[in-house]
C-alpha positions in Angstrom: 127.6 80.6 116.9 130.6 82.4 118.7 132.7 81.2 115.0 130.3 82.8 113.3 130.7 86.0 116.0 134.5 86.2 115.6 133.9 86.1 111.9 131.8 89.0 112.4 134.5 90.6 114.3 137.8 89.6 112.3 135.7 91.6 109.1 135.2 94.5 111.3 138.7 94.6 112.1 139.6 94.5 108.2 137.5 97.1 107.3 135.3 95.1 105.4 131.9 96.3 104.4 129.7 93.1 104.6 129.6 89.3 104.2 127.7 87.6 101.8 126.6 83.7 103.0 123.7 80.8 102.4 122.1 79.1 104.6 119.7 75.8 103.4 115.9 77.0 104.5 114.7 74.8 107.6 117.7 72.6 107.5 119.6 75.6 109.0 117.2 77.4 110.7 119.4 77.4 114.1 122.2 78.8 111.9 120.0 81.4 110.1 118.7 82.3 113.4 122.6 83.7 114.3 122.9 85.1 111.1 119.2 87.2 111.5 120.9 88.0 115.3 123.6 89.9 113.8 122.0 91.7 111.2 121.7 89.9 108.2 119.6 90.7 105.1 118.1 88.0 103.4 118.5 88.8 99.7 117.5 86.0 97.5 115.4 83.2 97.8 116.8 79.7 95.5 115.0 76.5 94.8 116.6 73.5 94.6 120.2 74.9 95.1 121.2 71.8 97.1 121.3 68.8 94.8 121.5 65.8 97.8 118.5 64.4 98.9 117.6 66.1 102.1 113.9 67.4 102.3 114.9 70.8 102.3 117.3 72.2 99.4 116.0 75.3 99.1 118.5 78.3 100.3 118.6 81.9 101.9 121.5 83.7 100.4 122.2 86.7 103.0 123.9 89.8 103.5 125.6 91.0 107.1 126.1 94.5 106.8 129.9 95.4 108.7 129.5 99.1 109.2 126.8 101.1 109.9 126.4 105.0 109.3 125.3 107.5 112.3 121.5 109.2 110.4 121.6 112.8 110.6 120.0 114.2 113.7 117.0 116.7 114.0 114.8 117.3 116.9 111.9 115.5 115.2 114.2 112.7 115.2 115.2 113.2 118.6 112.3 113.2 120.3 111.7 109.6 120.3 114.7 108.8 121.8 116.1 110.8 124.6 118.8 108.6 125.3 119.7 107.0 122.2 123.2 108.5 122.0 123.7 108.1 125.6 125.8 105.3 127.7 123.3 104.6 130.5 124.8 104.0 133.6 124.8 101.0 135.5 122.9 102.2 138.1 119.8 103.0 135.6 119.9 99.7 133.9 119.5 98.5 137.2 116.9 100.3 138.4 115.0 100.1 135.3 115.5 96.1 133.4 112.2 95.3 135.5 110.3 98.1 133.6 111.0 96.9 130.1 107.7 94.8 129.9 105.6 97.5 132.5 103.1 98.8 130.0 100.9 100.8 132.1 97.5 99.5 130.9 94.5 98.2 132.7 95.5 94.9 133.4 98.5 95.8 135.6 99.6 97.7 138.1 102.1 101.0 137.9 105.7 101.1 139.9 106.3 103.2 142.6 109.6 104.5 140.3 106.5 105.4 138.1 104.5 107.4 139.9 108.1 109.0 141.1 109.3 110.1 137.5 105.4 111.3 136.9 105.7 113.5 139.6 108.8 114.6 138.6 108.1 115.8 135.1 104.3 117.0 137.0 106.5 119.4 138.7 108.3 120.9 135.7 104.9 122.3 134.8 103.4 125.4 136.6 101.6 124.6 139.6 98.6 125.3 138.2 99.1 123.7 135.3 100.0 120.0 137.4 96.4 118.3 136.6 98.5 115.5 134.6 97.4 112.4 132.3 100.0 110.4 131.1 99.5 108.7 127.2 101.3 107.2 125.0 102.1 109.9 122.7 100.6 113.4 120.9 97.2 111.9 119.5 95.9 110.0 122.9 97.4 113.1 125.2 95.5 115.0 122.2 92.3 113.1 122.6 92.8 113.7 126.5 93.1 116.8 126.6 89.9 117.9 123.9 87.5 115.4 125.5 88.3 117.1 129.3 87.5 120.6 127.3 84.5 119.2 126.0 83.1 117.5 128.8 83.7 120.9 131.0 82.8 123.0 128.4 79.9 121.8 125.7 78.6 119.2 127.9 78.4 121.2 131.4 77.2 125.3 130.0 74.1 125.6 127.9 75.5 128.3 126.4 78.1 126.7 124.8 76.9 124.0 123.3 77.6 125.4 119.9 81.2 125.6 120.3 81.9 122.3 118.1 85.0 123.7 115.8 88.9 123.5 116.6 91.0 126.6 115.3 94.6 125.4 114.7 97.8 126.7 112.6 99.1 124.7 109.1 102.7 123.4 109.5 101.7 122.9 113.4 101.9 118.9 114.6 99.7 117.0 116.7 100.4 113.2 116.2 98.7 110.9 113.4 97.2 107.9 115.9 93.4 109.7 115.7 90.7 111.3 113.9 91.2 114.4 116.1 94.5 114.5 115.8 94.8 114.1 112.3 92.3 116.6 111.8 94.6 119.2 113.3 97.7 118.2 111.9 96.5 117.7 108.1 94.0 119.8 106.4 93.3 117.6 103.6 92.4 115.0 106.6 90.2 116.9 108.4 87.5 114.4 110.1 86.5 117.3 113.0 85.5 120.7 111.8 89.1 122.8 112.2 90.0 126.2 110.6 93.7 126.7 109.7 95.4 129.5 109.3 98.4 130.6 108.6 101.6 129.4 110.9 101.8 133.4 112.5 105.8 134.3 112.4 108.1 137.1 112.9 106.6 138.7 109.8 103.1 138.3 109.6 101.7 137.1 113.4 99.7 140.6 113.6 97.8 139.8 110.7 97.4 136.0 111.4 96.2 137.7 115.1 93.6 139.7 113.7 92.2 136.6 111.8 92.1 134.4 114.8 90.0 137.6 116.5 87.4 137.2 113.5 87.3 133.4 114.0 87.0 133.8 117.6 84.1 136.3 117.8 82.0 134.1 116.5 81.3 132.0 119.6 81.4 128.6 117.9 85.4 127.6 118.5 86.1 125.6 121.6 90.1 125.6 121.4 92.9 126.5 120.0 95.7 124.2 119.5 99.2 125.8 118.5 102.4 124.7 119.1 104.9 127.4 120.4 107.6 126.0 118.5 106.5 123.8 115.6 108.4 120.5 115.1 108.5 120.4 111.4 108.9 124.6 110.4 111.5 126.6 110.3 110.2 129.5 112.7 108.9 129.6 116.3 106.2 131.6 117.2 106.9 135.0 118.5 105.9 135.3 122.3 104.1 138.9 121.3 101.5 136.5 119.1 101.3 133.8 122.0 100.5 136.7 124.4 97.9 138.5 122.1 96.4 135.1 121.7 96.0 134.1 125.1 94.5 137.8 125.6 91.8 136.6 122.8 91.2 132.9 124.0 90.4 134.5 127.3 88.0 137.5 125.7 85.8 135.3 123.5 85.5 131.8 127.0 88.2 129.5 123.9 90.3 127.5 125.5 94.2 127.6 124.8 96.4 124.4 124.2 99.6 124.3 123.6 101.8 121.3 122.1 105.1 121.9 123.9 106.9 118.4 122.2 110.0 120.5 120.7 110.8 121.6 124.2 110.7 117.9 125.9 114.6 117.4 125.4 116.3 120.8 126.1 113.3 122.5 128.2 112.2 126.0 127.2 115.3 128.1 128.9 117.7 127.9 132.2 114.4 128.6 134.8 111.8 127.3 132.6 111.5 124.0 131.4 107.8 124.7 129.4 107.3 127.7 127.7 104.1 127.5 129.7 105.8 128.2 132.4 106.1 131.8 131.4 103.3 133.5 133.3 101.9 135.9 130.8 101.9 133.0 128.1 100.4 130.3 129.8 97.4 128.3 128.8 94.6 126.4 129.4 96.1 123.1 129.5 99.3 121.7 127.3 100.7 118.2 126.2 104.3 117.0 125.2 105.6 114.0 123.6 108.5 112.5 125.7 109.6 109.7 123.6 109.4 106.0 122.8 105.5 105.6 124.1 105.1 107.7 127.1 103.3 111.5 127.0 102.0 113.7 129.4 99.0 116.0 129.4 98.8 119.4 132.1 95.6 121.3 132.7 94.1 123.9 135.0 91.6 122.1 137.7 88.4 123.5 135.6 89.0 121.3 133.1 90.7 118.4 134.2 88.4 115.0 135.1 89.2 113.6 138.6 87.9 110.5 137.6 87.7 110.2 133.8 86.7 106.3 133.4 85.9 106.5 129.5 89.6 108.2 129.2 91.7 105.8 130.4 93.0 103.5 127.5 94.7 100.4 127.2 97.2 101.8 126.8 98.4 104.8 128.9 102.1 104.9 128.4 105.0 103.0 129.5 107.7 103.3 132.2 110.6 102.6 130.9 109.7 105.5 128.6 108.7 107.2 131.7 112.2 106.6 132.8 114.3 107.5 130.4 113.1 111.0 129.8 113.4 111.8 133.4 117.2 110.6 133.0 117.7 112.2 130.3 116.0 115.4 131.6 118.1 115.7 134.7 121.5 115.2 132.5 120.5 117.9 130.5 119.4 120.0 133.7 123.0 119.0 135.7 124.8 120.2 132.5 123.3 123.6 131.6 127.0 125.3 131.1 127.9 122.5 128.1 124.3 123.5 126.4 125.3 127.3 126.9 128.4 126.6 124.6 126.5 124.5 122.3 124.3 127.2 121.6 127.3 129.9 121.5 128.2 127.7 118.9 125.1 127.4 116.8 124.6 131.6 117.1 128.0 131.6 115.4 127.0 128.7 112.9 123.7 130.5 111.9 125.1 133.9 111.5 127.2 132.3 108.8 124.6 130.3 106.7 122.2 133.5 107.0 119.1 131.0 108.5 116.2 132.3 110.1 115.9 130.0 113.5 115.1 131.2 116.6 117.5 128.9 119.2 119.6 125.8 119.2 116.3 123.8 119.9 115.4 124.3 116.4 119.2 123.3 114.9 117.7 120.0 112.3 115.2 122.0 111.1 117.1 124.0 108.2 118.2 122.4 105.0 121.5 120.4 105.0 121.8 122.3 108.7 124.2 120.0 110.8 126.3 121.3 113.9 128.6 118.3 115.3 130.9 118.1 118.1 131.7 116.5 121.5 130.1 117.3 124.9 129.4 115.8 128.0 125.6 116.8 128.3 122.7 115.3 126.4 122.5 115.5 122.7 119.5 115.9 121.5 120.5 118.8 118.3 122.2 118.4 115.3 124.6 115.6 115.5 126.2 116.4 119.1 127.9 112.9 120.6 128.5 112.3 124.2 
């Protein structure tokens, strides 16, 4: 094994780009087993390529790949990850090697560093907002959230039992892992009955307001889910549209959800983490993706379920996950002045290639659009490195 590492290591050193090697299948299996440890691609199967008289003469001929190549960054990328371009410090492995098998699920119990960091990211939220569910990503804190808003809504006023349709925005994600969420995320997929509109932008957001009025009116939509800054377009939404439609959902008794996953890493601004957190924009409840497998859900206290039995899952996150964004959230917090130049530089970076992007937290998202440098914050756009 450690010949076979200093191999490894003596090709490294010479630049090399891989090694090619066999090893007999079952015979070797000890030796394979290193080779699989380091990396190695098994490319072709042989029969009978031994000719002794050993059981086994079939062989594995392999590839080890010597270098690999850095993938371009983009926040969608990003997001599952906070940390992946990070050292961790000694004192987080320490506190956290225990956590690596803690799934929070029903046949265990959470860690007090859990319930810590969950309070911690609760707190980011505005107060009235810090009714939390944790998940383990955008389709269960999805689910979470629609099934509080239905319960409270549908299920507990007469009057609004016909309120059965979701009114959402094309381009605008919401995970993949349910019906619900699929419905909003793909129109061709549509298992619940959701109108799509138009994502509303800097040109045409009046217009795409007056439709959501029309849509409204009629009495039969019981939320709206929009995401303030879509992970996948090139545009955010304008805060003049996110004000207008908060004005509406409170009008016509819709509720207002907001998919805040694009601002997990960076945080909304310098005072706000959430662009929820803005008083005249804030909604009825919000979710965000915070990487790996852990979520969290916010909503007011009218909606939220004190005990919600039939919501737990088997699943309801997992604290390492947990941990790592809260690291990686208070490096980015403790380093606000190497963000500020980051974004210096990606004003001057955009002016040049004549984009249309709103802020640094949506570098990734135009074509061939790649900042790099060095910093000592948190990367989490373009291809910054620590």
């Amino acid at each position: 094994k450690f010949l076979k590492y200093t191999l490894e290591m003596i090709g490294i050193e010479k630049d090399l780009n891989y090694i090619y090697g066999r090893n007999r299948d079952r015979l070797a299996a000890t030796m394979l087993g290193v080779n699989l440890s380091l990396g190695c691609i098994p490319e072709i199967y042989i029969e009978e390529d031994y000719p002794d008289d050993e059981i086994y003469r079939d062989v594995f001929v392999y590839r080890s790949p010597l270098k690999w190549h850095q993938p371009e960054n983009t926040i969608h990328s990003e997001l599952t990850a906070p940390l992946r371009m990070t050292q961790p410090s000694e004192n987080f492995i320490e506190a956290n090697i225990d956590k690596m098998i803690n799934k929070i699920c029903l046949s265990n119990f959470v860690s007090e560093s859990f319930l810590e960091n969950v309070k911690e990211v609760a707190h980011t939220a505005p107060k009235e907002l810090q009714h939390i569910y944790t998940a383990s990503g955008q389709a269960e804190a999805v689910d979470k959230i629609a099934k509080s808003i239905i319960y409270n809504t549908t299920q507990q006023d007469e009057k609004n039992k016909k309120r059965q349709k979701f009114l959402t925005y094309r381009g605008h994600y919401f995970g993949k892992g349910s019906f619900l969420s699929r419905s909003l995320s793909e129109e061709e997929n549509s298992y619940f009955q959701t109108i799509f509109l138009d994502h509303p932008g800097s040109e045409n957001y009046e217009e795409i307001l007056q439709q959501t009025n029309q849509y409204l009116t009629a009495g039969d939509v019981v939320a709206i889910f929009i995401e303030p800054l879509p992970q996948r377009l090139k545009e955010s939404v304008p805060n003049e549209f996110l004000k207008g439609l908060k004005q509406l959902a409170k009008k016509t008794g819709t509720k207002l959800v907001y998919n805040e996953t694009s601002y997990a890493n960076l945080g909304h601004s310098e005072t706000n983490w959430w662009r929820s957190c803005e008083q005249d924009l804030t909604p009825d409840a919000f979710f965000a993706y915070l990487g790996a497998q852990a979520a969290m859900t916010f909503m007011k206290d009218e909606i939220f379920l004190e005990k919600p039995l039939m919501m737990i899952s088997t699943w309801d996150g997992d604290a390492l996950s947990m941990a790592q964004f809260v690291e990686a959230m208070r490096k980015v917090k403790s380093n606000r002045t190497g963000i500020t130049k980051i974004e210096n530089q990606f004003s001057s970076l955009t002016a040049q290639e004549r984009v249309r992007l709103n802020s640094s937290r949506e570098l990734g998202y135009g074509e061939k659009l790649s900042l790099k440098g060095k910093g000592p914050f948190y990367p989490t756009i373009g291809n910054i490195l620590c």
